[in-house]
Backbone as CSV, one residue per row, in Angstrom:
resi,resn,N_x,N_y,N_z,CA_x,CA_y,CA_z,C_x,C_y,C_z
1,UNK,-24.158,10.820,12.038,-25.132,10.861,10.949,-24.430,10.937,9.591
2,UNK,-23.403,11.928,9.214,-22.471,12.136,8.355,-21.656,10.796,8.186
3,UNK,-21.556,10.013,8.873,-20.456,8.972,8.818,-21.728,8.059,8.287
4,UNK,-22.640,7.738,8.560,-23.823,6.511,8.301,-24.179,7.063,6.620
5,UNK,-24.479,8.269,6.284,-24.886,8.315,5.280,-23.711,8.167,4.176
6,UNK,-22.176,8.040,4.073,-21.431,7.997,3.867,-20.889,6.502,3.622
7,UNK,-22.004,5.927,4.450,-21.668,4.633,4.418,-22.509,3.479,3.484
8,UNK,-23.887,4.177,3.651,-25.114,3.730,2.963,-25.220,4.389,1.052
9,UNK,-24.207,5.792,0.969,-24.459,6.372,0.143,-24.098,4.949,-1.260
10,UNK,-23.036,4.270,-1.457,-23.107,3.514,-2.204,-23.947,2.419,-3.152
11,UNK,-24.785,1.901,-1.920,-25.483,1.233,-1.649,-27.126,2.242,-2.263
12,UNK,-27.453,3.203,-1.555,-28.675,3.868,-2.610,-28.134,3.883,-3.856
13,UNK,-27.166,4.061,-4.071,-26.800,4.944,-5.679,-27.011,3.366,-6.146
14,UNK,-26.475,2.406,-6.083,-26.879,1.203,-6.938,-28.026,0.944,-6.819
15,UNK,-28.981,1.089,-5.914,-30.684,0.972,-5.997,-31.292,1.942,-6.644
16,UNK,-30.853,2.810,-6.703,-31.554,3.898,-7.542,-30.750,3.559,-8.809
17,UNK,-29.826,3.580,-9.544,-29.748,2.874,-10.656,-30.205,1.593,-11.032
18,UNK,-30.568,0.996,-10.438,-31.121,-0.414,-10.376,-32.983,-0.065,-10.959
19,UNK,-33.454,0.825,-10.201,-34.626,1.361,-10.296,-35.080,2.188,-11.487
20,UNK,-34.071,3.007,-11.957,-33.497,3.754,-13.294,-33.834,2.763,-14.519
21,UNK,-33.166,2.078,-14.296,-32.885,0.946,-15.113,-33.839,0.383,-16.194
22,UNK,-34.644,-0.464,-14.964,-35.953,-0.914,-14.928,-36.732,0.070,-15.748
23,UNK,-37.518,1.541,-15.120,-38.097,2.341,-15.582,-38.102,3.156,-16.414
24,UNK,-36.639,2.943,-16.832,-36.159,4.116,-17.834,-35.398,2.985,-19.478
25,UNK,-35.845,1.803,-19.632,-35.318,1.029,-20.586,-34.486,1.575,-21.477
26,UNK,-34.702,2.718,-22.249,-34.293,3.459,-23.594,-32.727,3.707,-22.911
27,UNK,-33.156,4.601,-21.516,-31.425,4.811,-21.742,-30.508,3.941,-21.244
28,UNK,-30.529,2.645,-20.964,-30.026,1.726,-20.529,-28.712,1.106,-21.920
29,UNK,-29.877,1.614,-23.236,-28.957,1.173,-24.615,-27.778,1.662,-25.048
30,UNK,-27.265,3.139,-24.380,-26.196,4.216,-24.185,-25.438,3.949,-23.427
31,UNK,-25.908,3.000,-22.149,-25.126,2.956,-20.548,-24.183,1.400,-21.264
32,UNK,-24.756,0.168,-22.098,-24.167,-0.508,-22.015,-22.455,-0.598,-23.002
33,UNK,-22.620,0.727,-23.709,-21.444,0.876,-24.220,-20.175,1.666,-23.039
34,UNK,-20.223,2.472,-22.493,-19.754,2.778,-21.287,-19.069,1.475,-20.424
35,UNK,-20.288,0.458,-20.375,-20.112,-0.267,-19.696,-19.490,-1.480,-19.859
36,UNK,-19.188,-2.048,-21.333,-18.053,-2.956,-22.070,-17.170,-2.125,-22.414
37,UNK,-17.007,-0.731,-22.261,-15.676,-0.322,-22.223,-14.741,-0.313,-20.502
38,UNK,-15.408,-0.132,-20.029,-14.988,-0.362,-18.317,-14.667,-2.033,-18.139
39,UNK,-15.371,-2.541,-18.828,-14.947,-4.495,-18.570,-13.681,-4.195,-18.964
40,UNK,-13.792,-3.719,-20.397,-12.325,-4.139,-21.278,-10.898,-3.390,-20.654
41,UNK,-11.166,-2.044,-19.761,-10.291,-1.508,-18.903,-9.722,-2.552,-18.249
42,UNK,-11.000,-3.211,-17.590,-10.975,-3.904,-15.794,-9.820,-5.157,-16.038
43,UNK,-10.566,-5.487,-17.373,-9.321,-7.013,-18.112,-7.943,-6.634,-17.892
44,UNK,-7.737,-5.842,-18.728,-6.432,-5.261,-19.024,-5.661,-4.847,-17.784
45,UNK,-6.425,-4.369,-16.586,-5.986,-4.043,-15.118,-5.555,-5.623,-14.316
46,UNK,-6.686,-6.321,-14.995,-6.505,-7.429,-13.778,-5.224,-8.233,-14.384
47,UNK,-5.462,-8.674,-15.751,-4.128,-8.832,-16.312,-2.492,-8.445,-15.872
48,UNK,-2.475,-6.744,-15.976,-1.273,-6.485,-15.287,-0.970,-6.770,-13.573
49,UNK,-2.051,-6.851,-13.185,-1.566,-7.118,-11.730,-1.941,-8.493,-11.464
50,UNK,-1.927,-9.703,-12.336,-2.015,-11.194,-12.005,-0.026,-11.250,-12.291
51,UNK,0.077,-10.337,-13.716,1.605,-10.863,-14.005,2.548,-10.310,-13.196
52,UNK,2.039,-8.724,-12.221,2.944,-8.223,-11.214,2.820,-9.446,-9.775
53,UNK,2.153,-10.079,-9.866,1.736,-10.447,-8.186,1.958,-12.603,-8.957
54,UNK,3.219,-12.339,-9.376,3.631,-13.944,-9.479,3.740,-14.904,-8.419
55,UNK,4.113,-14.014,-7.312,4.574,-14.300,-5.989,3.229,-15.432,-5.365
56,UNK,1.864,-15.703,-5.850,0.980,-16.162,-5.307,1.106,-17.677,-5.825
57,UNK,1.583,-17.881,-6.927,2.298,-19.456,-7.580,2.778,-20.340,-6.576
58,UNK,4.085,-19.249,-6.156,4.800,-19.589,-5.210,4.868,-19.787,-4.075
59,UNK,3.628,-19.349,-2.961,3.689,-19.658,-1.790,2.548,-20.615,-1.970
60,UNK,1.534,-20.635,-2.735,0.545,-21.881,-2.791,0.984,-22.904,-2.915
61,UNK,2.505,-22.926,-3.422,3.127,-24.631,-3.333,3.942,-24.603,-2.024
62,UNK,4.179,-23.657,-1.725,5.485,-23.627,-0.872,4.446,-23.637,1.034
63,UNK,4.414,-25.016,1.660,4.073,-24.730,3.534,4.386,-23.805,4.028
64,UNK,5.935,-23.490,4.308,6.627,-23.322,4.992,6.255,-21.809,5.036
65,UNK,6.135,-21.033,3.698,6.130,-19.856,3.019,4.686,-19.528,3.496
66,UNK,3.831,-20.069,3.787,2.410,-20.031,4.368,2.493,-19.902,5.704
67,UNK,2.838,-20.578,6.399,3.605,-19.886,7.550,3.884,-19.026,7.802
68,UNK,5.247,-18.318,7.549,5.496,-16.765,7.221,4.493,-16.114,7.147
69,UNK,3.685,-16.207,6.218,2.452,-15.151,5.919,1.803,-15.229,7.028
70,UNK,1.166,-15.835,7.703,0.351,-16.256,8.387,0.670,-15.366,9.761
71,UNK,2.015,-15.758,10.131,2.697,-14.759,11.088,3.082,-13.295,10.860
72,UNK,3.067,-13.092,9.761,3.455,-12.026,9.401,2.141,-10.892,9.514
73,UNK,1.082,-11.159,9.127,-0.143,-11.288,9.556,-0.477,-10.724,11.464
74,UNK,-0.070,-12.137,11.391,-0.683,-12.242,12.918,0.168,-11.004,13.936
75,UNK,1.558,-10.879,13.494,2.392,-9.883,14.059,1.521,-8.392,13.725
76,UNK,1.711,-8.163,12.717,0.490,-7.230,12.508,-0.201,-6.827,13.366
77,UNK,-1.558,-7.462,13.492,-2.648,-7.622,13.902,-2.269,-7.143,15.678
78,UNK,-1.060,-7.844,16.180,-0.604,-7.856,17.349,-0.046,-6.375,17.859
79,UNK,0.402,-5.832,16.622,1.053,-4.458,16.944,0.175,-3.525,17.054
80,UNK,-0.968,-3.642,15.923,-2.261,-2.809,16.110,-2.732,-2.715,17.007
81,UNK,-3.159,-3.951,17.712,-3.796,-4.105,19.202,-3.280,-3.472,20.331
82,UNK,-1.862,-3.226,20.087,-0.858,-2.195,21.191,-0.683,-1.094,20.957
83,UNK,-1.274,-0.737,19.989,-1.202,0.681,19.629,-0.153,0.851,18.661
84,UNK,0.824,0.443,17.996,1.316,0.679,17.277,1.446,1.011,16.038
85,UNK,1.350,2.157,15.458,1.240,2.547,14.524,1.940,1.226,12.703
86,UNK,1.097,-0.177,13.021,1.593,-0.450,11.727,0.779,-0.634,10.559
87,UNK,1.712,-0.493,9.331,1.201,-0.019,8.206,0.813,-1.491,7.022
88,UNK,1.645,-1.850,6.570,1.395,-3.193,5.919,2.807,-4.163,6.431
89,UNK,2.563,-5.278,5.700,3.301,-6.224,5.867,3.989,-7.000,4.445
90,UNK,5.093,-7.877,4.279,5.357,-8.370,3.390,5.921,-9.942,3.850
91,UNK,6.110,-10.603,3.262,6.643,-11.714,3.274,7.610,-12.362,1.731
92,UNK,9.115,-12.651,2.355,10.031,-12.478,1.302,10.871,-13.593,1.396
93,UNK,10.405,-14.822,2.268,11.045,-15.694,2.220,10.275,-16.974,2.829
94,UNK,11.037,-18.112,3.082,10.366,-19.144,3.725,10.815,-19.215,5.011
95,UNK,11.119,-18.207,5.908,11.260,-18.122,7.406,11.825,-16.767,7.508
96,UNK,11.377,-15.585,6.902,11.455,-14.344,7.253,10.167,-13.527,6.851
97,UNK,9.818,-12.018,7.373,8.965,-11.348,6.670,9.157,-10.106,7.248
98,UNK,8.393,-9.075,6.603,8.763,-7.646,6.868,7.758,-7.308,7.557
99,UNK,7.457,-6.293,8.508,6.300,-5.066,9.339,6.560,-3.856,8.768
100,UNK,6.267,-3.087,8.665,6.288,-1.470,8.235,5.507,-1.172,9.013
101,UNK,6.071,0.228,9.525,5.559,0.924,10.719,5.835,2.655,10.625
102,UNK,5.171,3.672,11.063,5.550,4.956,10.642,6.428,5.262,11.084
103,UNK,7.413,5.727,10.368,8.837,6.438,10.687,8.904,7.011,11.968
104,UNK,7.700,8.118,11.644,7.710,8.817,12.804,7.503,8.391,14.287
105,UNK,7.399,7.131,14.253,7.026,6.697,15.519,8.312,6.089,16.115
106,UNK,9.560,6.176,15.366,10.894,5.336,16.198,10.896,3.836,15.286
107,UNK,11.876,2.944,16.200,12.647,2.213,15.688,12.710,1.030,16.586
108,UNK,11.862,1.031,16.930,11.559,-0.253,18.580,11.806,-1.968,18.160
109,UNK,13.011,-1.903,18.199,13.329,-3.385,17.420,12.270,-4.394,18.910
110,UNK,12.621,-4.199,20.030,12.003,-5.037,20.785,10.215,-4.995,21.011
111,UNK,9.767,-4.219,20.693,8.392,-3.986,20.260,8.323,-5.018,19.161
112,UNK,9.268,-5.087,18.233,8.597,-5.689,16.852,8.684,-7.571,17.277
113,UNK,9.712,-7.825,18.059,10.093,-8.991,18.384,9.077,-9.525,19.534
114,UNK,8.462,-8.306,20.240,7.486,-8.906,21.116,6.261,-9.113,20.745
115,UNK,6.065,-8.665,19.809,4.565,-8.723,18.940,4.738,-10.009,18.390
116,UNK,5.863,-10.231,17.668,6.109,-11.948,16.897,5.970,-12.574,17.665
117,UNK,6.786,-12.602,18.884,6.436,-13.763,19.779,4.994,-13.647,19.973
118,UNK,4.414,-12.740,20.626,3.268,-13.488,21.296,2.026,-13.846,19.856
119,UNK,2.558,-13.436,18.876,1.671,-13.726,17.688,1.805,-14.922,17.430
120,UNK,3.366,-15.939,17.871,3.365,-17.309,17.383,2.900,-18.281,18.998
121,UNK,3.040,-17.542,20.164,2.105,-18.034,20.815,0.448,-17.831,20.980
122,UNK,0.052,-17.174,20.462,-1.227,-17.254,20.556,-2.004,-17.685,19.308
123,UNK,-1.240,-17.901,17.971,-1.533,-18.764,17.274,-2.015,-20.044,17.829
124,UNK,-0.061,-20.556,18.037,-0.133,-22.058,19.065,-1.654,-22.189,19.875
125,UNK,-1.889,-21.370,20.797,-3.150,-21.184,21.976,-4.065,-21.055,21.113
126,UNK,-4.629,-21.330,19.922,-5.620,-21.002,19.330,-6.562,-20.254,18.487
127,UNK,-5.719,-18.984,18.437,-6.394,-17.698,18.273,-5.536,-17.468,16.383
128,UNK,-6.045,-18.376,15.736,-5.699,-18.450,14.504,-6.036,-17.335,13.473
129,UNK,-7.059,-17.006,14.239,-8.286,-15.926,13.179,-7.155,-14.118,13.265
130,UNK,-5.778,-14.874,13.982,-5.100,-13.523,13.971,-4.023,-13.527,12.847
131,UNK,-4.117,-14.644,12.029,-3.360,-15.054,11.061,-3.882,-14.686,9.439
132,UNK,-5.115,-14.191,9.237,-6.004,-14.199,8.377,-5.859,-12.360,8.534
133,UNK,-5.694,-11.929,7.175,-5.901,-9.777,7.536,-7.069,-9.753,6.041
134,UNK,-7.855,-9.202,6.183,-8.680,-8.330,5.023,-7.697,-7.952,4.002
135,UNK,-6.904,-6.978,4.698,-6.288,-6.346,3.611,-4.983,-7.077,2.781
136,UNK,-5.063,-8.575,3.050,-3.647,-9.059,2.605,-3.773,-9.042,0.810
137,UNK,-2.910,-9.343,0.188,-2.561,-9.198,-1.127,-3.360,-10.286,-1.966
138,UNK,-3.490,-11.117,-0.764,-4.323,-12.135,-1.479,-5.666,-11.635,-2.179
139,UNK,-6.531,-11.001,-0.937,-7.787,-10.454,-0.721,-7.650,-9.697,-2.138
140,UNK,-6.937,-8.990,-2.146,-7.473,-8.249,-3.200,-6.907,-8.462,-4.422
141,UNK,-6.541,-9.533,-4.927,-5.852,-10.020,-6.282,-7.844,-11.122,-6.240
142,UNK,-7.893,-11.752,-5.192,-9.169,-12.170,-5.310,-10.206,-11.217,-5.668
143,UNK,-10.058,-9.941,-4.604,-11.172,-9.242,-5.108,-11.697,-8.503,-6.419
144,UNK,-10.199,-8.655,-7.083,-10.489,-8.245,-8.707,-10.471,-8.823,-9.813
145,UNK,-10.195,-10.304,-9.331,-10.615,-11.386,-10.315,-11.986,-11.779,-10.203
146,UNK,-12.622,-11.790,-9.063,-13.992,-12.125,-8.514,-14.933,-11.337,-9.012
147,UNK,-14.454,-9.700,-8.873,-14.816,-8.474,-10.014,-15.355,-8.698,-11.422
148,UNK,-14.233,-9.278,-12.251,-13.789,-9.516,-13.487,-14.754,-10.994,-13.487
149,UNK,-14.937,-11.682,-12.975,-15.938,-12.443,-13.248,-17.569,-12.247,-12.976
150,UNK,-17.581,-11.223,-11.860,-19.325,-10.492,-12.239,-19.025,-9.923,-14.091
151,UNK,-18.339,-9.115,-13.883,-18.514,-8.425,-15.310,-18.655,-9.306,-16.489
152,UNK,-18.215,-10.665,-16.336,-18.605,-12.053,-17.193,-19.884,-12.293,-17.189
153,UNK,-20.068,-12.534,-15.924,-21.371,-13.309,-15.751,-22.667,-12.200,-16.022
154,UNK,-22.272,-11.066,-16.113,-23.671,-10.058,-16.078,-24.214,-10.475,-17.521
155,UNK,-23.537,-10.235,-18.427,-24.218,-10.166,-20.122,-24.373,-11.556,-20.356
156,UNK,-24.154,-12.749,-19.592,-24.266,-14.301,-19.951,-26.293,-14.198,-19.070
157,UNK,-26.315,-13.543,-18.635,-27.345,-13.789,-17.317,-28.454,-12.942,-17.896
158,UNK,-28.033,-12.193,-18.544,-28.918,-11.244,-19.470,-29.156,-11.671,-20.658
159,UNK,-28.513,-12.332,-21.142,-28.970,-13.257,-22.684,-30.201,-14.203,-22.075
160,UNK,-29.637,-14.736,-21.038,-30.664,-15.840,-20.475,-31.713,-15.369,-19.791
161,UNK,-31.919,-13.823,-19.858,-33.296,-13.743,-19.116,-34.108,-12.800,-20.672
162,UNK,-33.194,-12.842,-21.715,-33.801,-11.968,-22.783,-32.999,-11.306,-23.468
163,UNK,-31.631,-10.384,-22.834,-30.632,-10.081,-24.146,-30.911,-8.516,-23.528
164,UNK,-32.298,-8.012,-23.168,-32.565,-6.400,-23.653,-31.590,-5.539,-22.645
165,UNK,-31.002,-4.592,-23.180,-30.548,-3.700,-22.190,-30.775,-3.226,-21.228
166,UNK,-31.727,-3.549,-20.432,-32.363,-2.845,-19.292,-32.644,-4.102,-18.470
167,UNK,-31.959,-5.133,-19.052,-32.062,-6.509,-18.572,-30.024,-6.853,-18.154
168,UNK,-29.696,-6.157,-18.889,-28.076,-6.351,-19.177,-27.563,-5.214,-17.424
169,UNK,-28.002,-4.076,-17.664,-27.994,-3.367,-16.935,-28.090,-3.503,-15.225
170,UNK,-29.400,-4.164,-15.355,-30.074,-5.039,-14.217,-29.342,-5.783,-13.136
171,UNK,-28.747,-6.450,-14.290,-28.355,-7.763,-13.748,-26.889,-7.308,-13.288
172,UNK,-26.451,-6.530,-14.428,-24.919,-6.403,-13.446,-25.096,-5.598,-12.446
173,UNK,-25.859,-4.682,-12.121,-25.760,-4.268,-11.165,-26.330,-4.801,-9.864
174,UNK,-27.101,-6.087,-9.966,-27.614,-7.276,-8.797,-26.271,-7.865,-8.744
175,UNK,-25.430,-8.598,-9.721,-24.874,-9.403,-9.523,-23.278,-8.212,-8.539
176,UNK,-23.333,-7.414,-9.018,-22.413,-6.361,-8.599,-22.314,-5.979,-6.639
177,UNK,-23.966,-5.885,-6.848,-24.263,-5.632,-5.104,-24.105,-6.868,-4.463
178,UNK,-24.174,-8.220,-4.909,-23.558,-9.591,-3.914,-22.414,-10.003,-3.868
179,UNK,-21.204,-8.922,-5.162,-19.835,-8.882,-4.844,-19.448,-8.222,-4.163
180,UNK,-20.141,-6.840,-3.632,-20.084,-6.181,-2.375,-20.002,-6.997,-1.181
181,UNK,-21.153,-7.848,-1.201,-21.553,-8.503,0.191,-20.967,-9.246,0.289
182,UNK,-19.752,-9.822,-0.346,-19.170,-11.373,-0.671,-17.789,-11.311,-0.610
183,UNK,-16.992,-9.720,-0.981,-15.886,-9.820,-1.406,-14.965,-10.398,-0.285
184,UNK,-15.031,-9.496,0.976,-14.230,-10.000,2.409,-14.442,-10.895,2.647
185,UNK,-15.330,-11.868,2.414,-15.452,-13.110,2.938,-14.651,-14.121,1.787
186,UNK,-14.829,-13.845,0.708,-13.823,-14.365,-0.589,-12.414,-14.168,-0.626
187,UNK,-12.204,-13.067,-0.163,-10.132,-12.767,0.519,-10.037,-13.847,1.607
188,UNK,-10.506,-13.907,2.136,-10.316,-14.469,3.605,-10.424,-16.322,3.487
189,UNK,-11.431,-16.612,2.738,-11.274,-17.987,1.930,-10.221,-17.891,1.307
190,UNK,-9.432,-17.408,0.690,-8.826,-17.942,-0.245,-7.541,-17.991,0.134
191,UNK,-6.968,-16.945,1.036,-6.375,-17.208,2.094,-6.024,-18.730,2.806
192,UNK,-7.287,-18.675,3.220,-6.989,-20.116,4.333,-7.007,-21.139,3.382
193,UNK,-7.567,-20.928,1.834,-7.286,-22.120,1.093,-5.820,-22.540,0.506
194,UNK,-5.485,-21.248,0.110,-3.704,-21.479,-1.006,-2.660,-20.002,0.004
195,UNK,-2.931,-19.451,0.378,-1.790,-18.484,0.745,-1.404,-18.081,2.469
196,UNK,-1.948,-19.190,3.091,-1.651,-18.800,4.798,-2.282,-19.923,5.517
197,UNK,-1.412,-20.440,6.107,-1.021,-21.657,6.719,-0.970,-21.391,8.503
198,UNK,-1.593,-22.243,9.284,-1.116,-22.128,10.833,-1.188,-23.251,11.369
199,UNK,-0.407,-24.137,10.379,-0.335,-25.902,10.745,1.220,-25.642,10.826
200,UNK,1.731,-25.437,12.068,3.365,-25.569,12.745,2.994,-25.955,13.864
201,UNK,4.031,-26.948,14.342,4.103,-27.499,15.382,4.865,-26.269,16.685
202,UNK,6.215,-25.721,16.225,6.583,-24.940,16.893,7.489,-23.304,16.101
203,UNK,7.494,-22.664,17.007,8.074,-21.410,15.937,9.119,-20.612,16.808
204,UNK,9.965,-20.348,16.669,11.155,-19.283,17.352,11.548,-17.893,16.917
205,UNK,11.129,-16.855,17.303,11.420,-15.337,16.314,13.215,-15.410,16.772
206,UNK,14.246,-15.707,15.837,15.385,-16.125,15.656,16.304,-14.469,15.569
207,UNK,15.810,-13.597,14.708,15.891,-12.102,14.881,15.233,-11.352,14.475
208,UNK,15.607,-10.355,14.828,14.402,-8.990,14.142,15.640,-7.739,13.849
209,UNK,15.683,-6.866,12.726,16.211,-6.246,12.306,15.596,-4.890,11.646
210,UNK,16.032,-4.034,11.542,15.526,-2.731,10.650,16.278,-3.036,9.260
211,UNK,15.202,-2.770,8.211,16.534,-2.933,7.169,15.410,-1.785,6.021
212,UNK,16.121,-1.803,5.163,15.870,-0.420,4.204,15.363,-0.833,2.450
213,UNK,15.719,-2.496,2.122,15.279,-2.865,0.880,15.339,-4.229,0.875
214,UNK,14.177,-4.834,0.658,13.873,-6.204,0.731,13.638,-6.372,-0.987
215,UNK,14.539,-7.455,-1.677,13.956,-8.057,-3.325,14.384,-6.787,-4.209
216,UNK,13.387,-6.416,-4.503,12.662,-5.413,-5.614,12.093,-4.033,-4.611
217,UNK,12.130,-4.193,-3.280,10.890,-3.214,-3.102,12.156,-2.159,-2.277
218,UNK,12.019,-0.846,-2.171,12.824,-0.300,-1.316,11.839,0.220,-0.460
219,UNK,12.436,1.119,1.105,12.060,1.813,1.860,11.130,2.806,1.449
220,UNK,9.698,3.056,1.600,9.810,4.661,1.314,10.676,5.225,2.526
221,UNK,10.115,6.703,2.749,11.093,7.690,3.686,10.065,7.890,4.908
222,UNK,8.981,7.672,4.269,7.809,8.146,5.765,7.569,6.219,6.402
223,UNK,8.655,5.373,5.897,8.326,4.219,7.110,9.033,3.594,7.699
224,UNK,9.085,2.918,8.343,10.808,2.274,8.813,9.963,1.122,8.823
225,UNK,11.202,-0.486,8.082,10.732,-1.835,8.155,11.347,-2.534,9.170
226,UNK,11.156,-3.267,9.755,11.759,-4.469,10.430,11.814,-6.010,9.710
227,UNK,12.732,-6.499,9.159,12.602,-8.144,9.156,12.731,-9.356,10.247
228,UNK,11.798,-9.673,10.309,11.809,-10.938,11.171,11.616,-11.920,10.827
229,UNK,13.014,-13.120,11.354,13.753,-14.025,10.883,12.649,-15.158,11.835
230,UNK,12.509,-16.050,11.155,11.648,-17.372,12.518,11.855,-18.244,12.060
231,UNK,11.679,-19.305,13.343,12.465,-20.836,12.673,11.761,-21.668,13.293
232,UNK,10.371,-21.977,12.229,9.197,-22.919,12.173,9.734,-24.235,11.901
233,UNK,8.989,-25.396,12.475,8.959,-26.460,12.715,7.097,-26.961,11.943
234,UNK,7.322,-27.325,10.858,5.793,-27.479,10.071,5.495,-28.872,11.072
235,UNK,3.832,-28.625,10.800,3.297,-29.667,11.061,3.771,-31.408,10.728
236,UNK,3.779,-31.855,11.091,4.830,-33.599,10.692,3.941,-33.980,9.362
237,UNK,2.743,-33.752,9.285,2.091,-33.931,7.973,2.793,-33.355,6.536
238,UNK,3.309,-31.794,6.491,3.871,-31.330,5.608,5.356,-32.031,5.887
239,UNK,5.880,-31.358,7.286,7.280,-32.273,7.280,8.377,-31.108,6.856
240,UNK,9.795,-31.329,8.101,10.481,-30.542,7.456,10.831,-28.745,8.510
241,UNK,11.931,-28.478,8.156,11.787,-26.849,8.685,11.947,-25.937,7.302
242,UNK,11.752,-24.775,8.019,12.195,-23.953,6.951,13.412,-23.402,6.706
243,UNK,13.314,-22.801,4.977,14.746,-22.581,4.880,14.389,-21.394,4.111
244,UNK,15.692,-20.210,4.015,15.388,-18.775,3.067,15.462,-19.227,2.029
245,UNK,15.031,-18.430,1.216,15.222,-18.396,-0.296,13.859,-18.255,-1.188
246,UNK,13.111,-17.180,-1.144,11.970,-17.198,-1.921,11.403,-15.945,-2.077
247,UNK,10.923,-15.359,-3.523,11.208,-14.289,-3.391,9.846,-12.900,-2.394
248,UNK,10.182,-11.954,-2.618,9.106,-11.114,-1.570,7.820,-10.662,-2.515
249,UNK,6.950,-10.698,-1.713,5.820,-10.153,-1.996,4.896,-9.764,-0.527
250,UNK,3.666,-8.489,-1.128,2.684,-7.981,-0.596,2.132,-8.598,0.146
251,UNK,1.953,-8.619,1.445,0.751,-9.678,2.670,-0.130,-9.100,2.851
């Protein structure tokens, strides 16, 4: 019961402000200054993390690098399913990528190598939808540009139904509740459009290693990483194998 209302609680609070809104016009004229100061935050946020997260330029041109992700991903997904305590993922090259896993759980290089494999066979077999994560870096560089464009579209949508504050109000908070309903499904597009690829013909996990600082990013102390090295064969359409050299980022 505690967990359901916890879940729904979001969801009233925007209907009952929604309802507020409507019935209460006057104070709606107070809420919209609050509320172009939170846009002008949200800008300035999404800004710094479009120029931290360059890394998305680069694998949208790069196949091979889509790949990687994709597996990197899917390894994931594979370790979870076994119980393995993993945490996120990275991808730092065009035929390597990282797992993070809790420290505390050991150092199971052959755990990490058996999860890759059967992640690039069961890709192969079909099961693509293990290549795609919610939580990848993509998802949520989407989910706060997608953000940043309700907060556009609310006061354009409110001129056009009248301008009044209780109309301004309204609307962002409608247009707000179908970025709720929309956002996971908008990571996950955008994904399969520019940042994760499962067009390879064949794939080999080549090695797997523990290592302590990939690029820019180091170890914390509560995780231990593994890199795993693979040696994809792209689809004959893209053409080509892969080769290292590109830099790391968030999956």
């Amino acid at each position: 019961m505690v967990a359901w209302l916890k879940r729904i609680f979001p969801s009233l609070l925007l209907d009952a402000s929604l309802v507020l809104a409507l019935a209460f016009p006057r104070v709606c004229t107070y809420l919209k200054w609050p509320f172009l100061g939170s846009y002008l935050l949200f800008t300035w946020l999404l800004y710094k993390e479009l120029l931290q997260n360059g890394w998305i330029l680069t694998i949208v041109r790069d196949p091979a690098m889509r790949v990687a992700h994709g597996l990197e991903h899917a390894t994931l997904a594979v370790l979870l399913e076994d119980g393995m305590p993993a945490l996120h993922g990275f991808t730092h090259g065009r035929d390597r990528f990282v797992v993070a896993l809790e420290a505390r759980y050991g150092h199971d290089v052959a755990a990490i190598q058996d999860a890759a494999v059967q992640a690039i066979r069961r890709i192969r077999e079909g099961e693509r939808a293990l290549a795609y994560q919610p939580g990848c870096g993509t998802s949520q560089i989407v989910s706060m540009a997608s953000l940043w464009l309700v907060g556009t579209a609310s006061p354009l949508l409110a001129l056009a139904l009248g301008g009044a504050s209780s109309i301004l109000f309204a609307t962002g908070l409608l247009v707000f509740r179908l970025w709720l309903a929309c956002k996971t499904s908008l990571g996950l597009l955008a994904q399969r459009r520019f940042t994760v690829s499962t067009d390879f013909t064949s794939a080999t996990v080549v090695n797997v290693r523990e290592t302590r600082m990939r690029a820019t990013l180091v170890r914390p102390h509560n995780e231990v990483w593994f890199e795993v090295v693979v040696d994809v064969v792209l689809a004959a359409s893209k053409g080509g194998l892969v080769a290292p050299g590109a830099p790391g980022f968030q999956g």
